[in-house]
DSSP file (Angstrom, degrees, kcal/mol; ACC not computed):
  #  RESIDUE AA STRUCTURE BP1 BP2  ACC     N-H-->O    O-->H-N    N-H-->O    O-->H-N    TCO  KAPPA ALPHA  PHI   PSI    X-CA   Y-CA   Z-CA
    1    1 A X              0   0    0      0, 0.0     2,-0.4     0, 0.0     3,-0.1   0.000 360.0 360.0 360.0 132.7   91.3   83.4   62.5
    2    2 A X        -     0   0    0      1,-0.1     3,-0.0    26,-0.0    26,-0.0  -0.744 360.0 -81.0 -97.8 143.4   92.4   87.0   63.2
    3    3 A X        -     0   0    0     -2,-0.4    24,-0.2    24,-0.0    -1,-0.1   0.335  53.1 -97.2 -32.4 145.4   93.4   88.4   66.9
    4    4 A X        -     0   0    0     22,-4.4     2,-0.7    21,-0.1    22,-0.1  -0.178  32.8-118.0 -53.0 173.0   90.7   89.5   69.0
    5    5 A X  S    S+     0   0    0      2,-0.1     2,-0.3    -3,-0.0    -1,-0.1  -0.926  78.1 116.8-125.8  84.1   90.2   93.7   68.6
    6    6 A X        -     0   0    0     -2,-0.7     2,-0.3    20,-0.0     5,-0.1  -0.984  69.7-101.6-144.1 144.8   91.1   94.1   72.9
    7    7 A X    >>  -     0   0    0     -2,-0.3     4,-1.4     1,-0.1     3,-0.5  -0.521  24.4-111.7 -53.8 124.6   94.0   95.9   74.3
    8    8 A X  H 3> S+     0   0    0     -2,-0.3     4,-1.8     2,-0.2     5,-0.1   0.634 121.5  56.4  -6.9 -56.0   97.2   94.3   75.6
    9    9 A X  H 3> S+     0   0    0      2,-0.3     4,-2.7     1,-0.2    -1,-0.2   0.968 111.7  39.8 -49.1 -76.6   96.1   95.5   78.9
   10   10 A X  H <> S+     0   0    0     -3,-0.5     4,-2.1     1,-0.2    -2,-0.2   0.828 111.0  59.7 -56.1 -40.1   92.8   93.7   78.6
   11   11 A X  H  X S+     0   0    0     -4,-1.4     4,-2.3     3,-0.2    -2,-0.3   0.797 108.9  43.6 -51.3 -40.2   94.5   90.6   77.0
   12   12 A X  H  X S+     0   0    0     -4,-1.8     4,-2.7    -5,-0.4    -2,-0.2   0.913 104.2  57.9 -91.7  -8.9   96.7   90.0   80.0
   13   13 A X  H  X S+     0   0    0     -4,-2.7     4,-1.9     2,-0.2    -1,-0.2   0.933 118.5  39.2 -75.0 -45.3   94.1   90.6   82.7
   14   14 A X  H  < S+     0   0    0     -4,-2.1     6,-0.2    -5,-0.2     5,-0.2   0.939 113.0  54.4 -64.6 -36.0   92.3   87.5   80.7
   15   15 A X  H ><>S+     0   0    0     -4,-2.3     5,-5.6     1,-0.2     3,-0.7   0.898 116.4  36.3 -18.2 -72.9   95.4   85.9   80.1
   16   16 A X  H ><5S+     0   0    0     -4,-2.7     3,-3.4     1,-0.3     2,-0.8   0.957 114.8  55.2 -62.3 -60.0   96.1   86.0   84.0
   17   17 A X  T 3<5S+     0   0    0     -4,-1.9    -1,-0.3     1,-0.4    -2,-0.2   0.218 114.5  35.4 -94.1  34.0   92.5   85.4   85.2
   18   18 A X  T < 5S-     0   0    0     -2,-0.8    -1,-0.4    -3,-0.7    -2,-0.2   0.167 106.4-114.4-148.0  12.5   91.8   82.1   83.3
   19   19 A X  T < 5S+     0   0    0     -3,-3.4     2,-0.4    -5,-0.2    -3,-0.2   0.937  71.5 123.4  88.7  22.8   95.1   80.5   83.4
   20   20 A X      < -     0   0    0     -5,-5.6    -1,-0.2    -6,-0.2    -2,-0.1  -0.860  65.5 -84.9-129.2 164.6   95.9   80.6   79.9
   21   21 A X        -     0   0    0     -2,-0.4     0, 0.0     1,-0.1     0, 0.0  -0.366  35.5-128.2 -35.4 141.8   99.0   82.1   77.0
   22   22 A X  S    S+     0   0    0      2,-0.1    -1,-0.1     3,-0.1    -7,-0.1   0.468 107.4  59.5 -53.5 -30.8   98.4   85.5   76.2
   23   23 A X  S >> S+     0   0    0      2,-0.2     4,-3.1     1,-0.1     3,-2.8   0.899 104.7  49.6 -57.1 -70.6   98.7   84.2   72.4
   24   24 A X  T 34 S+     0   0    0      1,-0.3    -2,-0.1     2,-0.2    -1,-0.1   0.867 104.8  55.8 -71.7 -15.0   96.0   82.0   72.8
   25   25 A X  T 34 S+     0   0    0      2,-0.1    -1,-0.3     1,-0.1    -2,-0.2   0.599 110.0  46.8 -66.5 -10.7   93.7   84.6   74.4
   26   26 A X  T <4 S+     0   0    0     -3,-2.8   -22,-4.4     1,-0.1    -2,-0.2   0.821 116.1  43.3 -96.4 -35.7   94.1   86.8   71.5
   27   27 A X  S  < S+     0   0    0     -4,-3.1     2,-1.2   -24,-0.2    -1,-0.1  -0.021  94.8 116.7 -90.6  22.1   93.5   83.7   68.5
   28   28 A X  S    S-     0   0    0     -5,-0.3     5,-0.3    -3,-0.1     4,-0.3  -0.581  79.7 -93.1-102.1 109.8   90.8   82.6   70.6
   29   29 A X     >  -     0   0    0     -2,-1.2     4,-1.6     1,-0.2     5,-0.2   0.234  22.0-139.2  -0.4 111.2   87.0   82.5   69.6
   30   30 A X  H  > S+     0   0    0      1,-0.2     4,-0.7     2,-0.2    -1,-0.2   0.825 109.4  42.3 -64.2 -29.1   85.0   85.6   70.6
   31   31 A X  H  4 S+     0   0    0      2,-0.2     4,-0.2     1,-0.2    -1,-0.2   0.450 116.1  49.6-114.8 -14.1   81.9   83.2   71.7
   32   32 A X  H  > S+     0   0    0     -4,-0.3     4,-0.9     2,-0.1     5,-0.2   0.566 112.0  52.5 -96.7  -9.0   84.5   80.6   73.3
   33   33 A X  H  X S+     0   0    0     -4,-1.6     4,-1.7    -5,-0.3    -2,-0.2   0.869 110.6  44.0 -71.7 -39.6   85.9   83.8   75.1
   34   34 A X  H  X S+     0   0    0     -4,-0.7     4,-1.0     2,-0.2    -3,-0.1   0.663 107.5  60.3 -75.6 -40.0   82.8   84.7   76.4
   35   35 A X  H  > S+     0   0    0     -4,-0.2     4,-0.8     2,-0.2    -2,-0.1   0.790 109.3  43.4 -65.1 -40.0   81.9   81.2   77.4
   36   36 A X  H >X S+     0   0    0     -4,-0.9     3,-2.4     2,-0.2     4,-2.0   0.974 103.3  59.8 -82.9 -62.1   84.7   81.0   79.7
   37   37 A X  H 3X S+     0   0    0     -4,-1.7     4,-1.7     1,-0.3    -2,-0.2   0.789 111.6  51.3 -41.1 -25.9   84.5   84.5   81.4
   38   38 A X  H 3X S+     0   0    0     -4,-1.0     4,-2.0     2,-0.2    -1,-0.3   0.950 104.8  48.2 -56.0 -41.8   81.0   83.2   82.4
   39   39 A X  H <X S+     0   0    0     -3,-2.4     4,-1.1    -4,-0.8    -2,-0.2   0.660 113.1  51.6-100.0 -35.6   82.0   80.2   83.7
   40   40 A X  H  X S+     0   0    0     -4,-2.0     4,-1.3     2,-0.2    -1,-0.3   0.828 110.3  50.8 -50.6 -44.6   84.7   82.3   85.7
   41   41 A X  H >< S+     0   0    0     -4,-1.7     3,-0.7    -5,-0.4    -2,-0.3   0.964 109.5  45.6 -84.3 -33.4   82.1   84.7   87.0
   42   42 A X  H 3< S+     0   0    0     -4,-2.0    -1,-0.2     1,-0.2    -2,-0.2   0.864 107.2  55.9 -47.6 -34.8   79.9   82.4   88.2
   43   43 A X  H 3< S+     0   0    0     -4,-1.1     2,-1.5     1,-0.1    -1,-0.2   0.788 101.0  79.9 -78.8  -8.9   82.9   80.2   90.0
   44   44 A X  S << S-     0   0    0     -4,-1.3    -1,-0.1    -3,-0.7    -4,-0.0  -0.536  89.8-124.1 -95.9 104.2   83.6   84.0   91.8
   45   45 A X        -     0   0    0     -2,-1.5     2,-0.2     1,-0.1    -2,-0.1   0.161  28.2-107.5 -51.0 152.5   81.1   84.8   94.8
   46   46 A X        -     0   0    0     -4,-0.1     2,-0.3     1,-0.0    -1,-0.1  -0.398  25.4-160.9 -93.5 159.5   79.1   87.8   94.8
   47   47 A X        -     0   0    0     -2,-0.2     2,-0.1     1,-0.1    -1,-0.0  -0.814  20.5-123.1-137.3 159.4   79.5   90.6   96.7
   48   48 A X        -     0   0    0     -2,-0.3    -1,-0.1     1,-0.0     0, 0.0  -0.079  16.2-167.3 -85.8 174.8   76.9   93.2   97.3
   49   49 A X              0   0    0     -2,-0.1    -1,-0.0     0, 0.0     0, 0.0  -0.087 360.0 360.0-122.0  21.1   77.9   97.2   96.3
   50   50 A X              0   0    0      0, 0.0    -2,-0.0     0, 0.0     0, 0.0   0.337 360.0 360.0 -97.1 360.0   74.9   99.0   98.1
C-alpha cells in the first residue's frame, strides 16, 4: 500500500492525536483513517463558535 499523500505536519498532528507511530499513520488505510478521526471527534465535546 503506498503512503498516504498528507504533509509531515499533518501526519504528526494525527500521529499525536490518536496515539499512534507516525509510520503507521502514513501506511494506514485512507477509509480506516477516516474511521478513526470520527470516532475521535465524536469522543471530543463541542463547543459553540457564534
Amino acid at each position: 500500500m503506498q503512503p498516504l499523500k498528507i504533509s509531515l505536519e499533518t501526519a504528526q498532528k494525527l500521529a499525536k492525536a490518536l496515539g499512534v507511530p507516525i509510520e503507521r499513520v502514513m501506511h494506514m488505510p485512507p477509509h480506516i483513517l477516516m474511521k478513526k478521526l470520527l470516532e475521535l471527534e465524536k469522543k471530543e465535546p463541542e463547543h459553540d463558535e457564534s
